[in-house]
Each structure stands twice: as structure tokens, then as C-alpha cells.
N, C-alpha and C positions, 0 to 999 in steps of 0.2 A: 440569125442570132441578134437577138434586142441589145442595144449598147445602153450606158448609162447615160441621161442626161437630167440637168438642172433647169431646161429651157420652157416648162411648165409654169410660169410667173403667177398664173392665179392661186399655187395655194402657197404662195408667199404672202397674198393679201388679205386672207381668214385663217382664222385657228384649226387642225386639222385635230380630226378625233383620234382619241389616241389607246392604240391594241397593245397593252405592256404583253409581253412575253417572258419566259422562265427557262434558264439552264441553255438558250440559244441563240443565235446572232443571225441576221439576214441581210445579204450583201444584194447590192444593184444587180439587175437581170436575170435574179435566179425567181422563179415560178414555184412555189412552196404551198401544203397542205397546210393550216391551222386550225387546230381544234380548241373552240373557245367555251369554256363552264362557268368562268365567273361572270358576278352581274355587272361589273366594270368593262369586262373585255363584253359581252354583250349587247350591253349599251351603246358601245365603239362603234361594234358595226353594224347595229340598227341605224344610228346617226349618219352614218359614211356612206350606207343604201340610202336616205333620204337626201342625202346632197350629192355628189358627183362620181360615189362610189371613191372617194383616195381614201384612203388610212395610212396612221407612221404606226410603225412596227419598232418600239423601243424595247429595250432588254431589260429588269428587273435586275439589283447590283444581290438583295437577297431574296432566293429562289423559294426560303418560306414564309414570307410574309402574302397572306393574302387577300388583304386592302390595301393593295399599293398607292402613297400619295406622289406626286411630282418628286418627294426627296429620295425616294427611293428608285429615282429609275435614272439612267443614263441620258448625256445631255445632247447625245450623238443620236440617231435611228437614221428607218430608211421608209421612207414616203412608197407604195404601194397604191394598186389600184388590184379592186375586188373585181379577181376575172368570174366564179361561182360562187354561189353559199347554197348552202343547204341545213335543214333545222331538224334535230333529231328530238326523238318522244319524250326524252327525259328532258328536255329544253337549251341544251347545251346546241353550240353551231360549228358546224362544218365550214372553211371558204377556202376557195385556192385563192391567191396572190400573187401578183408580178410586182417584184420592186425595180424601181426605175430609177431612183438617186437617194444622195447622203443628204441629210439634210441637218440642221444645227436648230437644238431648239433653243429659245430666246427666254422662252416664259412658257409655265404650265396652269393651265384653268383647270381649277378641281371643282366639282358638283356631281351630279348623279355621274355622270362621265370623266374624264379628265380628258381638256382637250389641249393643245400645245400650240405656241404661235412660231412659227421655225421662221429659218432663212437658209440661204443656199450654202452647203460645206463645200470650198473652193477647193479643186485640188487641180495638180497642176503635174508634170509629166516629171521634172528633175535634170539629172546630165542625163544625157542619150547614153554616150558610152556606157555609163554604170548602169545605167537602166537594163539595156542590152545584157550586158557582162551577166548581174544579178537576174534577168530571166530565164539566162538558158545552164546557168547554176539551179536555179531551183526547178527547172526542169529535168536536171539529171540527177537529181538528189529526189524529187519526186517519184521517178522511173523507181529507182534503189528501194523504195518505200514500197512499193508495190509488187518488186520482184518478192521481198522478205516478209510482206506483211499479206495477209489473209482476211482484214478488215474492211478492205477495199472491193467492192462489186467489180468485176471487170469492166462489166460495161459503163460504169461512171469513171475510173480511171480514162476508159478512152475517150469517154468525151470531156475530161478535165483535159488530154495532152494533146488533144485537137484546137484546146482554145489559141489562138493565135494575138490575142491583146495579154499584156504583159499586165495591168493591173485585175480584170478578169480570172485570170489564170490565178494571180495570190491570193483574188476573193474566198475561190472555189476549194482551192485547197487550204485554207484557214477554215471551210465548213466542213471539209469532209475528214480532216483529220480530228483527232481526239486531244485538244487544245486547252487551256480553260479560259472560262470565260471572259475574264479579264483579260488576255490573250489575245482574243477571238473580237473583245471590242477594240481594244487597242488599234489592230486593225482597219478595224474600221474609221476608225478616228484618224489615223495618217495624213496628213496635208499635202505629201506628195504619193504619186506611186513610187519613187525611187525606194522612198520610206519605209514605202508599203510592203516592197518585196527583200527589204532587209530585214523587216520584222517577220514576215514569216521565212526567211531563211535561216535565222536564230533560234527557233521554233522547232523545224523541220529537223536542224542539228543535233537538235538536245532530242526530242523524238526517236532520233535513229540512234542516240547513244543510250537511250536508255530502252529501245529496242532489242539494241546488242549486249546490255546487261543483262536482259532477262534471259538472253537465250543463254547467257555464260552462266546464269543461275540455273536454268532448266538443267543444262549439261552437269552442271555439280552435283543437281538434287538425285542427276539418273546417276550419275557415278557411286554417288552415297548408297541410295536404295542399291544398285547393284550390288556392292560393296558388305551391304548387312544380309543382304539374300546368301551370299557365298558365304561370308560366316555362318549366317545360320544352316547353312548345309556343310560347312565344316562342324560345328557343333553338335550338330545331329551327328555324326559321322564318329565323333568324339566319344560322344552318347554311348551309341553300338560299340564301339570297340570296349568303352569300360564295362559295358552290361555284359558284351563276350568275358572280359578277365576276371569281371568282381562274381558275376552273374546275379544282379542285383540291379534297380534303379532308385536306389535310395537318395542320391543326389538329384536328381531330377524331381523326386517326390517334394523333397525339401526346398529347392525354391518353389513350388506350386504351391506346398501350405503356409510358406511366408509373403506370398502373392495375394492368396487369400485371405490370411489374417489384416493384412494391409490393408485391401479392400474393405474389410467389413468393417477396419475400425473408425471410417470418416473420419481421416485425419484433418487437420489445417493443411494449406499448399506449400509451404513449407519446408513439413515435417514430412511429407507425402514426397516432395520432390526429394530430399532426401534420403531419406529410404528406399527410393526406387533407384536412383543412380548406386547406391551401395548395393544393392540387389542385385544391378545387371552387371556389375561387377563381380559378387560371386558367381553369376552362374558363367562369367568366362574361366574363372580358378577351379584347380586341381582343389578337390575335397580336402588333402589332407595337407594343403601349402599352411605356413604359419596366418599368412595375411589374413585366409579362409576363415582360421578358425576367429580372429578379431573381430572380423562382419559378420560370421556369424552370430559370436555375444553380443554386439550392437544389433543386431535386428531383430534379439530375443529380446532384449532390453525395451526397444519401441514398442516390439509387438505385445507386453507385457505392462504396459505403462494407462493407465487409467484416462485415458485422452478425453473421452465423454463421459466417464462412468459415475455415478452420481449416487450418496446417498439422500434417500429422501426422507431431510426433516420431521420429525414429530411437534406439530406445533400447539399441540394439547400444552398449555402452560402449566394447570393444574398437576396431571399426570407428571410434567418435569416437573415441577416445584416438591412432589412428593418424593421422588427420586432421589433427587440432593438431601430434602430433610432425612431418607431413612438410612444415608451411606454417612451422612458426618452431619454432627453437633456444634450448634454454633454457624462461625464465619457467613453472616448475612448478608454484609456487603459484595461477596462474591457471587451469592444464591440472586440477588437481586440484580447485580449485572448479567444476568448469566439469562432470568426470565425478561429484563427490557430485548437484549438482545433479540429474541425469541418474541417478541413483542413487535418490536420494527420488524421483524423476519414475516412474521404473517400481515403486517398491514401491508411492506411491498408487493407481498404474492398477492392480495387480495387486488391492488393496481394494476401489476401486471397482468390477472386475469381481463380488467375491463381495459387493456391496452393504454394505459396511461404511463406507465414507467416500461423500461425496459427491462427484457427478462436475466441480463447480465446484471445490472445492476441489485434485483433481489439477492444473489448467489453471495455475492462480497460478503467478508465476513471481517471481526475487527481484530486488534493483535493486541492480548492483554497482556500484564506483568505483573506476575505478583508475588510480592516481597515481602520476605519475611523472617523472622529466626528459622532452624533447621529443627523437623516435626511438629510444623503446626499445622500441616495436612495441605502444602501446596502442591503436592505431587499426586497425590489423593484423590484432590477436588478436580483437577483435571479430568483424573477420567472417570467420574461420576458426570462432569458436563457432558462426555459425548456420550453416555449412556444415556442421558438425558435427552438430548437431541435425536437419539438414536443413528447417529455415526460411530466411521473405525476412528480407534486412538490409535496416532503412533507417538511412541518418548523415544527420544535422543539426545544424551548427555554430551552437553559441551565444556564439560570442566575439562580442564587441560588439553582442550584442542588446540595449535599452533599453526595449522597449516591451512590455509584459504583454501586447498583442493580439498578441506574434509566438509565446505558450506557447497563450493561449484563445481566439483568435479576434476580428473584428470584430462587433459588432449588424450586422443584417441592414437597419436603418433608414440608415446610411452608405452612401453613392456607392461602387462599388468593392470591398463589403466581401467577406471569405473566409474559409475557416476556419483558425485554427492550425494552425502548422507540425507537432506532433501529428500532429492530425485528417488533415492532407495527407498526411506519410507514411504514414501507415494507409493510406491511399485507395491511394499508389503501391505499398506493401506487397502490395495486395491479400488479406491473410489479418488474422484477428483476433489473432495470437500470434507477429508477428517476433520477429526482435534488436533492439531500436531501440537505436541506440545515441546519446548527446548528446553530443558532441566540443565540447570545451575549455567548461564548464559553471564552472570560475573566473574566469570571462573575460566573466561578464554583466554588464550595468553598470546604472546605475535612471536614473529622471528622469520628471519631470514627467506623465510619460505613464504610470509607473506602474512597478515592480518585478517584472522579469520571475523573479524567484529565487524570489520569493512567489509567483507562480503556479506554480510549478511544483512547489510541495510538496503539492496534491492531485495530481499528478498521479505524486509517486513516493512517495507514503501507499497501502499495501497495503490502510489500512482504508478508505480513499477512494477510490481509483481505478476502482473497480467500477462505480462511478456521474459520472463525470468531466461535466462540460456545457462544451460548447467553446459560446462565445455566438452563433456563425455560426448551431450548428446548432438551440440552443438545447430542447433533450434527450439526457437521458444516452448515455452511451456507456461501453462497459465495455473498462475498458485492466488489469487485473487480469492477464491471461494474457500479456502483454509483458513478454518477459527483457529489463528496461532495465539500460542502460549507458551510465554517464557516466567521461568521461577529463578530468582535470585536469592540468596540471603544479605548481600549489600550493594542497596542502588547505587554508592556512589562510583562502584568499582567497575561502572557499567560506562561505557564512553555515551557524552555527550548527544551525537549525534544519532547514534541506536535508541538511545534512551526518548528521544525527542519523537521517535516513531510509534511506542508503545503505552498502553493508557495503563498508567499505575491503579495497582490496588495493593493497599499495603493489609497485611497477616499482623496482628497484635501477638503477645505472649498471651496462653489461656491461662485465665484467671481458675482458682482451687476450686470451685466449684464446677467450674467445665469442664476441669478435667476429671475430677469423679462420677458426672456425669457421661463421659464420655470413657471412661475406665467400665461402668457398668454395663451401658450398652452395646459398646465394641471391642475392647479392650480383652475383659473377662470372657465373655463366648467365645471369641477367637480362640485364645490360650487354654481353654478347658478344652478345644476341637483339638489344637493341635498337638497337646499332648496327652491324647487319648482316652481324657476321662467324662463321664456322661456329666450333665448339670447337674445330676440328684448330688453327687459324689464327693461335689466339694461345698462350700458354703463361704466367702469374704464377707465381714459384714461392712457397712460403709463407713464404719470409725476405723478399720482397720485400711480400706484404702484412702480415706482422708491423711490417714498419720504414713501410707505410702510416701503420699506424694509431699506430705510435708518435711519429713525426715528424712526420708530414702533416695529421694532424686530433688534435681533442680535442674531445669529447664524449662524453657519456653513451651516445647511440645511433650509427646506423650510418648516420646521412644524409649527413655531409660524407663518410663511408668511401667508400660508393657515388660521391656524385660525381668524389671522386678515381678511384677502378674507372674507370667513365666517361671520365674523359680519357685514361687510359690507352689505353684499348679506341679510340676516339676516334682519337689520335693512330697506333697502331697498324692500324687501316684505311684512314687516307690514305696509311701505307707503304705497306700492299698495294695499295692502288689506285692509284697511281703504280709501280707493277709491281717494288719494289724490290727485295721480296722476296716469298715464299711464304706463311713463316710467321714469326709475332714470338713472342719469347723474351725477357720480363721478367725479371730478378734484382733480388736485392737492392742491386747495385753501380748497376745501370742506372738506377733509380729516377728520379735525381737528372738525368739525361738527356731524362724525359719530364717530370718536373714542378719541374723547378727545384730548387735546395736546402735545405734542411728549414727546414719553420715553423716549428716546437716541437724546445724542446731540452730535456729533462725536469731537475732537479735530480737529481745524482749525492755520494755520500759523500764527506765530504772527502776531503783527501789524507793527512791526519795528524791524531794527535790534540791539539789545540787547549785552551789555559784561555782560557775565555769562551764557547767557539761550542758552544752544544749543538743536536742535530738532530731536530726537532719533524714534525708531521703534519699534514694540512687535507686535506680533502676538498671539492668543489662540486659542481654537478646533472653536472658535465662529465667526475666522476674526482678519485681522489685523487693528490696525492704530497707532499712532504717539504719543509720548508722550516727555515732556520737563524734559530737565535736566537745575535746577538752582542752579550756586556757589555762594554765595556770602562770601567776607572777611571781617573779623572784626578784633578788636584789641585782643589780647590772647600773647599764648607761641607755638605756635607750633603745637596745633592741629588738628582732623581732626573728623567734624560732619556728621552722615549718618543719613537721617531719610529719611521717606515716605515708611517704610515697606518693606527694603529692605532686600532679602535674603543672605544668604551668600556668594555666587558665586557674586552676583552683589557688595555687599561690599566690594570684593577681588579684582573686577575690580576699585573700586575706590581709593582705596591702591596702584594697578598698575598703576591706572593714578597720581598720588602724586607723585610716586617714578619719574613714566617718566621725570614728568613736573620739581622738582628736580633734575635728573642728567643734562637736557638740561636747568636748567635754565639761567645761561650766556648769550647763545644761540637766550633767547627767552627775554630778558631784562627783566628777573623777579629778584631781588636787596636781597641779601640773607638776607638780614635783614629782608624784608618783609615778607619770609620765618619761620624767628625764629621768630618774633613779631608779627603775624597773627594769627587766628583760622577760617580753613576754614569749611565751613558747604555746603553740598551738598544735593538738598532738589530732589526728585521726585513724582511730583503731580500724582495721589490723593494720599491722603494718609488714605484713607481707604480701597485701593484696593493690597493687599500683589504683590509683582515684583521679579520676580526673571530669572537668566540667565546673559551669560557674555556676550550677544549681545549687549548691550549699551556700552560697553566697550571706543569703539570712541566715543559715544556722550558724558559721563563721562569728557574724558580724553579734548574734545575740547573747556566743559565749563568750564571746571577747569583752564586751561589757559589763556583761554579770560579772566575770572575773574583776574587772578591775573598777564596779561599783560595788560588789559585795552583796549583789541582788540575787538569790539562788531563780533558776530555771525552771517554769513545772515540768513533771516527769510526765504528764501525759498528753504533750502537744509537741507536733512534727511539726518542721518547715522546708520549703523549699521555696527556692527564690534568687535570681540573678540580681545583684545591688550594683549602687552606682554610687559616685562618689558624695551623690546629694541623696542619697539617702532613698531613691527611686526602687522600688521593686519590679524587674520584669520578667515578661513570661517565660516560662521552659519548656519541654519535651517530656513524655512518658508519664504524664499525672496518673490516669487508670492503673500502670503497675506500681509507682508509687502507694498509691492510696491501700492496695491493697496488701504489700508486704505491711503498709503502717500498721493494718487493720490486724493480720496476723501476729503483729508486737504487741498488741493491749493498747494501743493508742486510741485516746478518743477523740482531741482535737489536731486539727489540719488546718494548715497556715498554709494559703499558698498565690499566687499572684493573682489579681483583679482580670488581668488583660487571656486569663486561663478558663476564667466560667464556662466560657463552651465547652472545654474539654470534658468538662464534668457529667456533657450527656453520653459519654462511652463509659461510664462509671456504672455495675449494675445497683438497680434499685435498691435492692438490701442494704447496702454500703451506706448510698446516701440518707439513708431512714437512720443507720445507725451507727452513725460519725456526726460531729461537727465539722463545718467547712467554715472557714474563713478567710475568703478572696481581699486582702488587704495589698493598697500600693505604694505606700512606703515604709521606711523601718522604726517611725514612729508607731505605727499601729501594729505593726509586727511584736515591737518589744511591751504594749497596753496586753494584748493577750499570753505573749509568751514569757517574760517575770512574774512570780509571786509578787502582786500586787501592781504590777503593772507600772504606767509611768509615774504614778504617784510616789510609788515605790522609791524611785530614782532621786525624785526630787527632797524627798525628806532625808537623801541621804549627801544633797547639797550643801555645803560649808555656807558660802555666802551665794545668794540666788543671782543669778545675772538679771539685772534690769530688764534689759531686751526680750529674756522671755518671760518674764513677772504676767499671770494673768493667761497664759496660754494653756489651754488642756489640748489634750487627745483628741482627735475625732473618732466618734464611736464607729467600731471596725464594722464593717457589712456583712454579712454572713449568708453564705448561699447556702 
């Protein structure tokens, strides 16, 4: 047997070519096969055959890099001498090798080759006793290794326990054991043998104990398997005896078709792991235990749950857009979110077809809200979108829901329990991407049981819904692909945080005209359908539902319209069915014959122009129209009368118009005596009907000084306007219904704030062709148009003119 030695001096004095190596370590005196394919290692020992046949044999730190430079290889190897080579056809080389010593490299030369400048790695014996001690320790621990292990050749075992040098002996068994490499260089790197055979004695330890782990895992694994084999031949056994008593295998049938529903429905891992762990759980329970029948509702429920099932989009725009026109009149802005939608929906599929987006991300859909008075067709329009789309609708009402388990569901440990209302309409949906729509979602209420508003903000979080867990089911579920929809009638009553998730669309009140047109077209055929009479049979003419809807109802929407249609139609089939007549002929005069005499009598212009009564504006969820403000002055100290149910913002606007009419009264020939020696009273009919809001602010402030300059008000201009103590007009809310109750009063001019113009473009065309607007911003220009005579008016009725404003006029009002 060759020993190690360093006593070779000449290839300490040239650089040695150098054979990196992968995933192995080579120790002194051992004689090894190597198989070289790269053109580095090639190179090595092409070089090595032209000079003295030595090569170092260095270790690679990672085993896939392969152009290794000097930083990748270990600074330790072992010097060799090329005992054969031989060259195979594909160019790749065969060589055996004897390594003879350790050697330390200094420096590495990289070029076509890499070759290494080494020096001798000293090592040295240690303490003898330990030396000793630690050899014939790891020779009985190597013995033990080989009694238990099956990795080992025998015939190599016995020529490792033949070795008689105690560093030798730690080489061979640091190669022939299963080490890692770090390990394995370690080793080699030792400065003593002492060293050496402590490192693989630490080695060999941990070796044998996790030797004796596996086998303590093998014996568990056979105990287990045993253990399910006898159950399942208890079960079987099970089987037979109930097939004997029932004479039936209808439980056994039933877990196979909930096995294979399972399987076909490519669940998520999951929901898959889930359901199989409750599955093999029923099939250990008695059919008719209570628990049985729990998993069995839960695993009708999964098996029953639309995991992949998908409706497929219609993304003909055209074809929707004709849908929506032919189901409801009107609401554009909804029809026009409704086709963008559907607009992005086919340019992503069109990406995803050429692999540029992902195909999860075309499915997302978005979460609208739309707000509005109650019957202006938000319930409606909903499921006309997924008819459109060509998806299921499902509606679920959340007005006076209390309880968070009616958004996520009950635990499965409750008596009774189910999944959310969600989770259920999916099921009845049967697809993964309806319309879901939530109706009346202002209308939740909390309690003790929990915040149903709070759950439901994963559930309309885009960046959450992907992954939703209803607790019934108690694994995600992906709602990401559901075009939700929520209908309120008041955002404010919506929390904060919910409301921050959903894209508002607000619902206007319909204006008289849309509702007759919409009486015509769907209104009336419905009501002749459902109470049983053909078209010929009746006749409304369109003055008679004009004067419906102006006299008979008031609302925003068209549900009292309809019902009144309804009596109509009603009354007009018990004619014909008492054979009285043929066919019925409704007018406008007749009206008053089938439904009595009118409910609503709208407020109309005065008859004259008036000092004191100017003619103001209000709107509610139900319609606007017109309403009077009357001052009058009596004898007093200085007072100031509010009544007709005014609220506090509105009596703060009549405070701001006092003070106005006070700083400019000079100005305006109001005699400050009249002032201290007056008590004005500011009256707004009805006064059973509560007002509130700083919109009358101009109407306020213009009868307050008619009154108390003696300038009457013309009878045929409205105003609305928030005032300020300087005399500032600013903008309000609701001008379109506004405008239009004005229109309905005989009104021909409209006074209304500057910072409002926009609003004017939701006003329809007719209106504005035939009205006056005048966008005026403050209450000097307000009072040019709205007194007989305007400011001049004012001033001629000046005692003595105030200097200050000697020479001032008006600015001519602007008019849109």
C-alpha cells in the first residue's frame, strides 16, 4: 500500500495543471477512475501528459457552475499522477489516478487551462494517546455502520478495516461514506490527523443516528400501513354485515359518487384537501349518526358549488347596448358603464389571447353602486346588465340584516349551520361570474352578533376577494370574477369604508316626460297583460297619463305611476266583462271618473306681482317644484319672525339675509327707523310640511327687501341660491329637478348660481330652449332681475342717496 507523501519538491517549483472535480473529494493513496467532458478539465490533462504526467485534483465549492474560475474551487486538493488515459469518440477522457499528497494552493493561473502554484499542506500526527483512543473508536463505530448498512460493498468495507494507519483509515471512510461535501473537504483540510479522525468521528455519529431515525421512521411507516390495511378489512367486514341487515349498499355507493364528483371538479388544494379528509371521515361513520348526516350537507354543498364553472361573456357591444335600450328608458350613465365595461372585457381577452396579460386577470369584474330614490329602476337595470352579458343574476336583500354569519356563513360546529347568503347564491347561480346584485346595502343594521357592513368589505375588496373564506366552508373561494352590485337609496347611510370600495353611480328622479315615455312603453303593455285585457281593448291617451303622473302620484320612480295604470286597466276590464262595452277610451277629462279627483295639486306662479312674496325652489327624492317666501312688516322693536317649519340652516339663511339687507340698507332706501320700529315675520307655506336647506337663501333675502323697500317681486322668476353675508351667491344641489317642477309652475325665468352652469348639461333640451337661465353671483344681480324694475327700482325709492354708492350700477346679469 502507497503511503502519503510531500517529499516530491519539484512540483512545488511550477504551477500544476489543474482537473476541478464535482460533488467529490480525493484523499492520498487512493487510485480513482475520472471521467473528464469539459474543455477545462481536458485541457488539464492534455497539459499534465505533456509534462510529467502530475495533475491536483481540486473540488468545485458549486457543482453547477460549468466554467469554473480559481474562485470557485477549494484552496486545498490533492496532487496526483496520471497512472492511464484513454479518449472516447465523443472527445470526452477516461484516466485512472493515484494521489500521493495534500497539497495547498498559493495562487491560481486562469487561461485556456487553470493551473495552480501549491505548496506542501503540513500535517503532523497529534497526541498519540488520543490518536490511538480516537482510531479504534472509529473503527468500532465503522464496524456498526456496516453491520446495519447495505451501502457498503463488502469487499471495500474489508479493505477499509484492514487499513492499519490511522489517518488512511479516516481518508477512506470520509469517501466511502455518504458525507457532504463540505464535510468531505473539511477533512481533508485537517492540519493534524488527531483532527482528522475527530472530524469524521462527529460525522460517522450523526450518520448512525440518523441511520437509526430512518429505520424508527420505516417501522412507523410499516406500523401505519399495517394499521389502515386492518381497518380497511375491518371496514369491509363492516360493509358485509350492513349489506347482510340493510340488504342494500347504498352507503358505499354514496361515498364513490362524492369521490367522484370531487375528482371531476378540479378543485384548488385546499378545498380538495378538505373535502377528502371529511370524506374519509364519513366513510368511517354509521349512515345514520347525527355527525354523518353534517358532512354529508357539507360535501353536497362543495360538490355543488361552481369552482370552475363559468359563464361565457357576450361581448357583442352592439347587441348589449340594444338589450338595455329595449328593457328601460333612459339612465345612460348606467348603460354607458355597463358597455365600457364590456369594452375593457374584450380588449383583455383579446391580450390574453396573444399571451400578453394574464387570463385571471381578464375574469375580474368591477363593484358598482347605484343610488338613488326608490323606483327609478335600480333593481331593474341590474338584471337587464346580466342579460346583457349573458350571465346568471342572483338578488339578495340586505335591508335589516344584523348578523355577519348572514355575509360569512355559520362554523360547521353549530346545530343547523349553512353557508352565507354569498356562498348560497353562487351555488343557486351555478356559474363562477354572475351579476350578483345586493339590494338595499344602506339598510344593514349591527348588533351584538356582529357587523354585517364589516364583512362585507372582503367581500367587495378586489384585492381580497380572490381568496374570500365563508366559515361554513371554511376554504377559500374566489368571488373576484363577480360583477357586483349594490343599490342604495341613501349613500350616506353606507359606512365609510364599504363605500370607499364601490364606484358610485347616482339614479336622478325622472323627469315628466320620461315617465310618460316610459308609462307608454312599459308601464301600459305590462298592465293590459296582467290584467287580462288584449291592446285593442283599451285606449289611454298621452294627456291622460301626463295628468297621471302629474296629479295622481309624486315620486321619483314609476311605482305609484304603474299602480295607478293598474286601476285603470282594472276598472276598465270589469266594464268589459259586464259586457258594457267593447272597448275603453281613457282621456284626460275621464281620469277623474276612474280614480277620483286629483291627490297632488302642484304649486303654480302667482297671479301678480307682489312686495314681499318672492318665488323660491326645493327639490326631494320624489321631484322638484316651487315654493313662496312671504315677509311681511309690522309695527314691533326690531324683530325677526320665522315660521312654516323652518329648519336650522334655512333660519340661518334668514339671519344672513336681515344682516345683508341691514348693511346695504342706504343703498336700498330702507329708513333705519324702519328698521328699529318694525318686526319682520318671514312666513314659508305649507306649514305642515318640515323645509330645510340653504337653497332658498336668494328667495329669503329678495322677499325680505321687497318687503321692507316696497319694490313688489315679478311673479314669473324662480330662485335658488345659498347667500352669504356679503352678499355672495353659491352653488347647490338638485337644479335639473329644480328646473323642472319651476317649468311645471308657469315659470319662465330661473335665477340660479354662476358656480351651477355645468349642471345645466343634465337639464333636457326642451327646458333649455324654453326657459330663461340666469347664472348670476351675487344678490346685487339677483335683485336687477328679480324686482319690478330692478336696482333702479331700489334706488328711486332712496330718501337721501349714500355718496359711497353715487354712480354705481348693476352689472348686467349673464345668462346661460
Amino acid at each position: 500500500m502507497m503511503s502519503e507523501s510531500n517529499d516530491d519538491k519539484q512540483i512545488y517549483e511550477l504551477p500544476i495543471p489543474v482537473c476541478p472535480v464535482r460533488g467529490s473529494v480525493l484523499y492520498p493513496t487512493m487510485v480513482m477512475p475520472i471521467d473528464a467532458g469539459r474543455a477545462i478539465s481536458i485541457s488539464a490533462i492534455n497539459a499534465a501528459l505533456d509534462r510529467d504526467r502530475t495533475i491536483l485534483i481540486v473540488s468545485q465549492k458549486d457543482r453547477e457552475i460549468e466554467e469554473p474560475s480559481g474562485d470557485d474551487l477549494y484552496r486545498v486538493g490533492t496532487a496526483c499522477n496520471i497512472l492511464r488515459m484513454k479518449k472516447n469518440p465523443d472527445g470526452s477522457i477516461q484516466m485512472l489516478v493515484q494521489a500521493f499528497a495534500r497539497v495547498k494552493v498559493d495562487a491560481y493561473i486562469s487561461g485556456e487551462l487553470i493551473e495552480a502554484e501549491v505548496s506542501p499542506l503540513e500535517v503532523t500526527q497529534g497526541d498519540e494517546v488520543v490518536l490511538e483512543a480516537s482510531f479504534r473508536e472509529l473503527k468500532e463505530k465503522f464496524a456498526d455502520m456496516i453491520e446495519s448498512s447495505r451501502n457498503i460493498q463488502p469487499e471495500v468495507a474489508q479493505f477499509v478495516m484492514n487499513l492499519e494507519d490511522a489517518g488512511q483509515f479516516a481518508d477512506y471512510v470520509a469517501y466511502h461514506l455518504d458525507f457532504r461535501l463540505e464535510d468531505k473537504q473539511a477533512v481533508l483540510e485537517n492540519a493534524t490527523v488527531e483532527e482528522r479522525l475527530h472530524k469524521v468521528l462527529v460525522l460517522i455519529d450523526t450518520e448512525i443516528e440518523l441511520a437509526e431515525t430512518q429505520r424508527r421512521v420505516q417501522r412507523e411507516v410499516k406500523e401505519e400501513i399495517d394499521r389502515n390495511q386492518r381497518e380497511y378489512f375491518l371496514r369491509e367486514q363492516i360493509k358485509a354485515l350492513q349489506r347482510e341487515l340493510s340488504g342494500s349498499d347504498e352507503e358505499s355507493d354514496e361515498i364513490e359518487v362524492f369521490r367522484k364528483k370531487l375528482e371531476e371538479l378540479d378543485l384548488p388544494e385546499a378545498a380538495m384537501e378538505e373535502a377528502e379528509r371529511e370524506l374519509n371521515r364519513l366513510a368511517r361513520m354509521h349512515a345514520d349518526s347525527a355527525e354523518a348526516s353534517v358532512i354529508r350537507t357539507y360535501l353536497t354543498t362543495i360538490t355543488e358549488l361552481p369552482w370552475n364553472t363559468r359563464s361565457k361573456d357576450k361581448l357583442d357591444m352592439s347587441k348589449a347596448a340594444g338589450v338595455l335600450d329595449e328593457d328601460h328608458y333612459g339612465l345612460e350613465k348606467v348603460k354607458d358603464r355597463v358597455l365600457e365595461y364590456l369594452a375593457v372585457r374584450k380588449l383583455k381577452a383579446d391580450q390574453a389571447k396573444k399571451g400578453e396579460l394574464d387570463e385571471n386577470e381578464v375574469n375580474k369584474g368591477p363593484i358598482l353602486l347605484f343610488v338613488g330614490p326608490p323606483g327609478v329602476g335600480k333593481t331593474s337595470i341590474a338584471k337587464s346588465i346580466a342579460k346583457s352579458l349573458g350571465r346568471e343574476y342572483v338578488r339578495i336583500s340586505l335591508g335589516g340584516a344584523r348578523d355577519e354569519s348572514d355575509i360569512r356563513g355559520h362554523r360547521r360546529t353549530y346545530i343547523g349551520s349553512m353557508p352565507g347568503r354569498i356562498i348560497q347564491g353562487i351555488r343557486q347561480a351555478g356559474t363562477k361570474n354572475p351579476v350578483f346584485l345586493l339590494d338595499e346595502v344602506d339598510k344593514l343594521g349591527a348588533s351584538y352578533q356582529g357587523d354585517p357592513s364589516s364583512a362585507l368589505l372582503e367581500v367587495l375588496d378586489p384585492a381580497q376577494n380572490s381568496t374570500f373564506v365563508d366559515h361554513y366552508l371554511g376554504v377559500p373561494f374566489d368571488l373576484s370574477e363577480i360583477l357586483f352590485i349594490a343599490t342604495a337609496n341613501y349613500a350616506q347611510n353606507i359606512p365609510e369604508p364599504l363605500m370607499d370600495r364601490m364606484e358610485l353611480i347616482e339614479f336622478s328622479s325622472y323627469i315628466e316626460q320620461e315617465k310618460l315615455e316610459i308609462a307608454k312603453r312599459y308601464l301600459l303593455p305590462r298592465q293590459i297583460k296582467e290584467n287580462g285585457l288584449r291592446l285593442k281593448q283599451i285606449a289611454i291617451s298621452d294627456a291622460a297619463i301626463s295628468r297621471l303622473i302629474a296629479s295622481y302620484t309624486r315620486e321619483a320612480g314609476v311605482r305609484n305611476l304603474e299602480r295607478s295604470i293598474g286601476t285603470l286597466a282594472r276598472k276598465a276590464a270589469r266594464r268589459i266583462a259586464e259586457s258594457e262595452i267593447k272597448r275603453v277610451r281613457i282621456g284626460e277629462r275621464s281620469i277623474e271618473q276612474y280614480l277620483g279627483p286629483e291627490r297632488f295639486s302642484p304649486e303654480s306662479e302667482g297671479e301678480e306681482n307682489l312686495v314681499g312674496v318672492a318665488t323660491g325652489m326645493y327639490y326631494t327624492p320624489v321631484g322638484g317644484d316651487i315654493l313662496f317666501v312671504e315677509t311681511s312688516v309690522t309695527p314691533g322693536k326690531g324683530g325677526l319672525v320665522l315660521t312654516g317649519q323652518l329648519g336650522d340652516v334655512m333660519k340661518e339663511s334668514a339671519r344672513a339675509a336681515l344682516t345683508y339687507a341691514k348693511s346695504n340698507a342706504e343703498r336700498f332706501g330702507i329708513s333705519q327707523e324702519a328698521l328699529d320700529n318694525s318686526e319682520l315675520h318671514i312666513h314659508v307655506p305649507a306649514g305642515a310640511t318640515p323645509k330645510e336647506g340653504p337653497s332658498a337663501g336668494t328667495a329669503i333675502a329678495t322677499s325680505l327687501i321687497s318687503a321692507l323697500s316696497g319694490v313688489p317681486v315679478r311673479k314669473d322668476v324662480a330662485m335658488t341660491g345659498e347667500i352669504t353675508l356679503r352678499g355672495r351667491v353659491l352653488p347647490i344641489g338638485g337644479l335639473k329637478e329644480k328646473v323642472l317642477g319651476a317649468k311645471r309652475a308657469g315659470i319662465k325665468h330661473i335665477i340660479f348660481p354662476e358656480k351651477n352652469v355645468s349642471d345645466l348639461n343634465d337639464v333636457p333640451g326642451h327646458l333649455r330652449r324654453s326657459l330663461s337661465f340666469h347664472s348670476l353671483g351675487n344678490l346685487d344681480e339677483v335683485l336687477e332681475v328679480a324686482l319690478v324694475g330692478g336696482l333702479k327700482a331700489l334706488e328711486q325709492h332712496t330718501a337721501v342717496p349714500a355718496k359711497s354708492n353715487r354712480g354705481k350700477t348693476a352689472r348686467t346679469p349673464a345668462r346661460a
